[in-house]
N, C-alpha and C positions, 0 to 999 in steps of 0.2 A: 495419813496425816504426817509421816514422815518425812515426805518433802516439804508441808507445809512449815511443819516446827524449824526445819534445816533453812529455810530461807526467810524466817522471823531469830533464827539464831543470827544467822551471819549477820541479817542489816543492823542490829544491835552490837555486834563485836566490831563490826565498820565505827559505830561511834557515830555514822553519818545521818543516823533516822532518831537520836535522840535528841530532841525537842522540845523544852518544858515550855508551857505557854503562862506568859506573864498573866498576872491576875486582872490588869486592865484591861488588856484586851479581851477579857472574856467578860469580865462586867461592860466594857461598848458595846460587845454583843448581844450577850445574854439580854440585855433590857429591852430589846425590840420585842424580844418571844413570850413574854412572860405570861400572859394569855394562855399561851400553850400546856402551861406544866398543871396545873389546876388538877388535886384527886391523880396523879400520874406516876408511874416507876420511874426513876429516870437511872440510867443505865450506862457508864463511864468501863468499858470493856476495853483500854487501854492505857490504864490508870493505877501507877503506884501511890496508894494514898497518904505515903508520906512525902510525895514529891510533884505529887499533882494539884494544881492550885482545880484545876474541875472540884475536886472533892471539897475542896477548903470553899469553894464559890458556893456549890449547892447545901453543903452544910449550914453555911450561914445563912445563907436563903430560904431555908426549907420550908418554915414555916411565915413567909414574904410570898412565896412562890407555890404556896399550898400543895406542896408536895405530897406522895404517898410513905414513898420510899427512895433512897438513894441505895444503889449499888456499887460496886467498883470492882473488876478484876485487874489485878497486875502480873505481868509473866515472869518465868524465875528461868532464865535458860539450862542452868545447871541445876535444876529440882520442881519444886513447888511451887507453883505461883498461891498467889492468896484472894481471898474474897473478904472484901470489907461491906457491910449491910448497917446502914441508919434510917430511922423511924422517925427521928424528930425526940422533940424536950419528952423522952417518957419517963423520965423522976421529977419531970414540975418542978425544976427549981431555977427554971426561965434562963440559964446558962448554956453556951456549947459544952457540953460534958463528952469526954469522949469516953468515961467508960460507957456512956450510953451506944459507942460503937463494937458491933459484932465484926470479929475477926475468926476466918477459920482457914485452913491450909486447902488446896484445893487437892487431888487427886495425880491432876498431869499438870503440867508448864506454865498454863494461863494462855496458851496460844488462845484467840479469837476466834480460831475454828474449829477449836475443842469441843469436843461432845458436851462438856459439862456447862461452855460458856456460854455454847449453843441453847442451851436448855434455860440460864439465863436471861438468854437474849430473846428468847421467847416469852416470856413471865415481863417483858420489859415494855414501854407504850414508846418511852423519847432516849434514844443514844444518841451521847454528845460525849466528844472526846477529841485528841489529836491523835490521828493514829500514823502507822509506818506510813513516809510520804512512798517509799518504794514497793509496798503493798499496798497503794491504796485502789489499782483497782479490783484486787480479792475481796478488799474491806468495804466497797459499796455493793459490791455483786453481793454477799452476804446480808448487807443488811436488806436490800433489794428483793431477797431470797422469800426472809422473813416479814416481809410488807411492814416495815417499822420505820416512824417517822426518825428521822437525825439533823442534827447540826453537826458539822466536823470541820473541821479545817483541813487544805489541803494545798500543794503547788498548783496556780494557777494555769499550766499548761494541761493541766489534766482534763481541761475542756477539750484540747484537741488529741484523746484518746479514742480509740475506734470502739472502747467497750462504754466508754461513759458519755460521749456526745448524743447516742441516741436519746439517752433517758434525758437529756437538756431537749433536745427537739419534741421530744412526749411529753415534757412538762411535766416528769415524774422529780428533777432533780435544775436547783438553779441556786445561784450564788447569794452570797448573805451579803450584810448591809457595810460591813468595813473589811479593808487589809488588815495584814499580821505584818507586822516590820520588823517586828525581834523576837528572838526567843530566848531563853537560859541553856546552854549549851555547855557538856561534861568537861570538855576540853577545847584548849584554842585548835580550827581547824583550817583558818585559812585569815585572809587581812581582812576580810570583816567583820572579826571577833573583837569586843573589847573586854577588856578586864576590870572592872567595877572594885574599885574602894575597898568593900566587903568581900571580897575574891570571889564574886559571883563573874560567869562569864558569858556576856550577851554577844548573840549573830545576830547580824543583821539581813535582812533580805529585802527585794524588791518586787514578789508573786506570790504571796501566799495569802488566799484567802478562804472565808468561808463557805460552806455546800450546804445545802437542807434541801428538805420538801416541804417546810414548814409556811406557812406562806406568812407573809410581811409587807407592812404599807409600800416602801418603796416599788413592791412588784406591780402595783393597782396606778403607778404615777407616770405621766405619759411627758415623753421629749416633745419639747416648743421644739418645732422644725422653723427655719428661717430660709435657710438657702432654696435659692433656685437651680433648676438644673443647668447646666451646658455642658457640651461636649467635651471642652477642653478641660475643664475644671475636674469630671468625670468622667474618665474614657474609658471604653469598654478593654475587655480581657482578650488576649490574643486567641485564647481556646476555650472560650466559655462566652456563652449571650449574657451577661451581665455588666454592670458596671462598677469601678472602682469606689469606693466611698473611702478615704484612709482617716477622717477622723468622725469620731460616733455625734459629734456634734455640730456637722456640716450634713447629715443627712438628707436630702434635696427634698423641701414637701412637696412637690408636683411631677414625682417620678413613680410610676406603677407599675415599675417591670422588677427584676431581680436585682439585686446591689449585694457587693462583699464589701465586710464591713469588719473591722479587728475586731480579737473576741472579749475584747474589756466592753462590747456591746452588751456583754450582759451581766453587768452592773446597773443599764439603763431598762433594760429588756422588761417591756410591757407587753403580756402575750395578747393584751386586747388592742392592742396599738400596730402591734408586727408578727409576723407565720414565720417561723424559722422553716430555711429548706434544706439547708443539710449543709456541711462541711465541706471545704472545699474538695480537698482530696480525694474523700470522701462522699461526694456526691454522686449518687446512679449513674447519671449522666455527663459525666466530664470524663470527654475524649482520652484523657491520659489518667486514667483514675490510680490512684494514689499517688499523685505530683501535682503541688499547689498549682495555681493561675502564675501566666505572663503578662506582662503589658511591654509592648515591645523589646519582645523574648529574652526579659529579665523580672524573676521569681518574685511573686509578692512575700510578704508575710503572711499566717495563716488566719485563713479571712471567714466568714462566717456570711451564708447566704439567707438573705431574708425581702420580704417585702411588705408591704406596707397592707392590712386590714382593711 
C-alpha cells in the first residue's frame, strides 16, 4: 500500500486532483436515481465532510431518499484520515442535527485502498463520490473488485482507457445523464479559474462527466435515425472495414455493417438499439492495433465501433 498512499499523496500536493463538486450539479444528478437508494448504505469514500457537498446532499435527503445510512471517509496525507457515519433524525426533532453525526479517526490515511476502507466499502450497497481524476482507473477497478453499484464523476476521456472501455462494451459501466462544467478549486490553477465575489474559486471545464452501473431512463431511449447512407457523406477507413460516422446524430438508418462513431456516442447509447464492438485502437482486429483509424491517411479522432441490433 505504500505505493498506493505515495501516488494519492502526491496528486493531492499537485493541487491538480482537488475538486469540490458544486451542490447543483449533484442534485441534476442525483434525482434521476433516487429509486436506487431505498433501505441502502450509501458510501462517499472520497469525502471530506466538511467540504463535501456529497455529504451535505445525502444528509438532507436521507430521509427523501430512504436511506439506511450515510458514510464518508476523508484522507489526511500527513496522519489520520477520519470516518463520518449518519443514521438519519435519531433524536426526533425533525432537524439536520449534526451532533446526530458520528465522527471517529481512522487508524491509517483514508487512502481508498485501505484495509479499513476496504472493509467499509464492503458493508456498503451504492458509492457515489468525486474521486482522484488521476486514480481513477484504480478507483473503478476497486469498486469493480467489490461488485458495488456507483455513481462517480470522472474525465470524459476515460472512456478511451484500455482498463475501462471493456466494462462499457460489457455493460458493466456507462455514462450518467448530465456534464460537470465547474468545480470549486483550492487555488487559481490556470485561465479557466474565476474568483467569485465570496473568494470562492470555480474551474471550469469541458469533459467531465458522470459513470454508474446504475441503470436510468435515458439508457432504455433510442436515437430517431434520419440520415441515409452514401458513400461520400460516409467513407470508409483506410485500414479498417468500417465506416466514418463523425456526428452521433447523422447515424445512417439503412447501414448494417460497422460505423466509428465519437465517444460522446454514449451519452445516446441504447444497448437495445446498438452492440458496441470495441474501440478503435483497441480493436482485435485492426491491422495497426493501438493507432486510431485513417481516412485518407490522416488520423481520426477516437471513435467508438458499433452497429446497429
Amino acid at each position: 500500500m505504500i505505493m498506493a498512499n505515495t501516488s494519492l499523496s502526491n496528486a493531492k500536493k499537485a493541487k491538480n486532483d482537488e475538486f469540490y463538486t458544486q451542490l447543483s450539479d449533484i442534485e441534476n444528478e442525483l434525482k434521476h436515481y433516487k429509486s436506487h437508494f431505498a433501505g441502502k448504505v450509501v458510501y462517499c469514500n472520497c469525502d471530506d465532510a466538511r467540504k463535501s457537498n456529497f455529504f451535505r446532499f445525502f444528509q438532507k435527503k436521507f430521509s427523501d431518499y430512504g436511506l439506511k445510512k450515510l458514510v464518508t471517509t476523508s484522507y489526511n496525507e500527513d496522519g489520520h484520515g477520519s470516518v463520518l457515519v449518519y443514521e438519519g433524525d435519531t433524536n426526533g426533532n425533525g432537524k439536520l442535527d449534526d451532533t446526530e453525526i458520528k465522527v471517529s479517526e481512522l487508524k491509517g490515511n483514508g487512502d481508498f485502498r485501505s484495509e479499513e476502507c476496504i472493509e467499509l466499502l464492503k458493508e456498503a450497497d451504492i458509492v457515489v463520490t468525486n474521486p482522484p481524476f488521476s486514480l481513477f482507473r484504480d478507483y473503478i477497478a476497486t469498486l469493480v473488485e467489490y461488485g458495488k453499484k456507483f455513481l462517480v464523476i470522472g474525465n470524459q476521456n476515460a472512456i478511451t482507457y484500455k482498463e475501462i472501455f471493456p466494462l462499457i462494451k460489457e455493460n458493466k459501466l456507462w455514462t450518467g445523464n448530465n456534464m460537470v462544467k465547474t468545480f470549486r478549486v483550492p487555488q487559481v490553477t490556470n485561465k479557466n479559474c474565476e474568483v467569485l465575489p465570496n473568494g470562492d474559486i470555480i474551474a471550469k471545464f469541458g469533459s467531465i462527466c458522470w459513470f454508474t452501473n446504475l441503470d436510468i431512463k435515458k439508457r432504455h431511449e433510442e436515437i430517431t435515425l434520419y440520415k441515409k447512407y452514401n458513400e461520400e457523406e460516409f467513407p470508409k477507413y483506410d485500414n479498417y472495414n468500417a465506416i466514418e460516422v463523425s456526428k452521433v446524430c447523422e447515424i445512417p438508418k439503412d447501414y448494417d455493417g460497422i460505423m466509428g462513431v465519437p465517444i460522446t456516442f454514449l451519452y445516446r447509447y441504447n444497448p437495445s438499439q446498438f452492440e458496441i464492438v470495441g474501440l478503435d485502437r483497441y480493436v482485435e482486429d485492426n491491422p495497426h492495433y493501438g493507432k486510431r483509424f485513417t481516412i485518407n491517411n490522416r488520423e481520426t479522432y477516437a471513435r467508438i465501433l458499433i452497429h446497429k441490433k
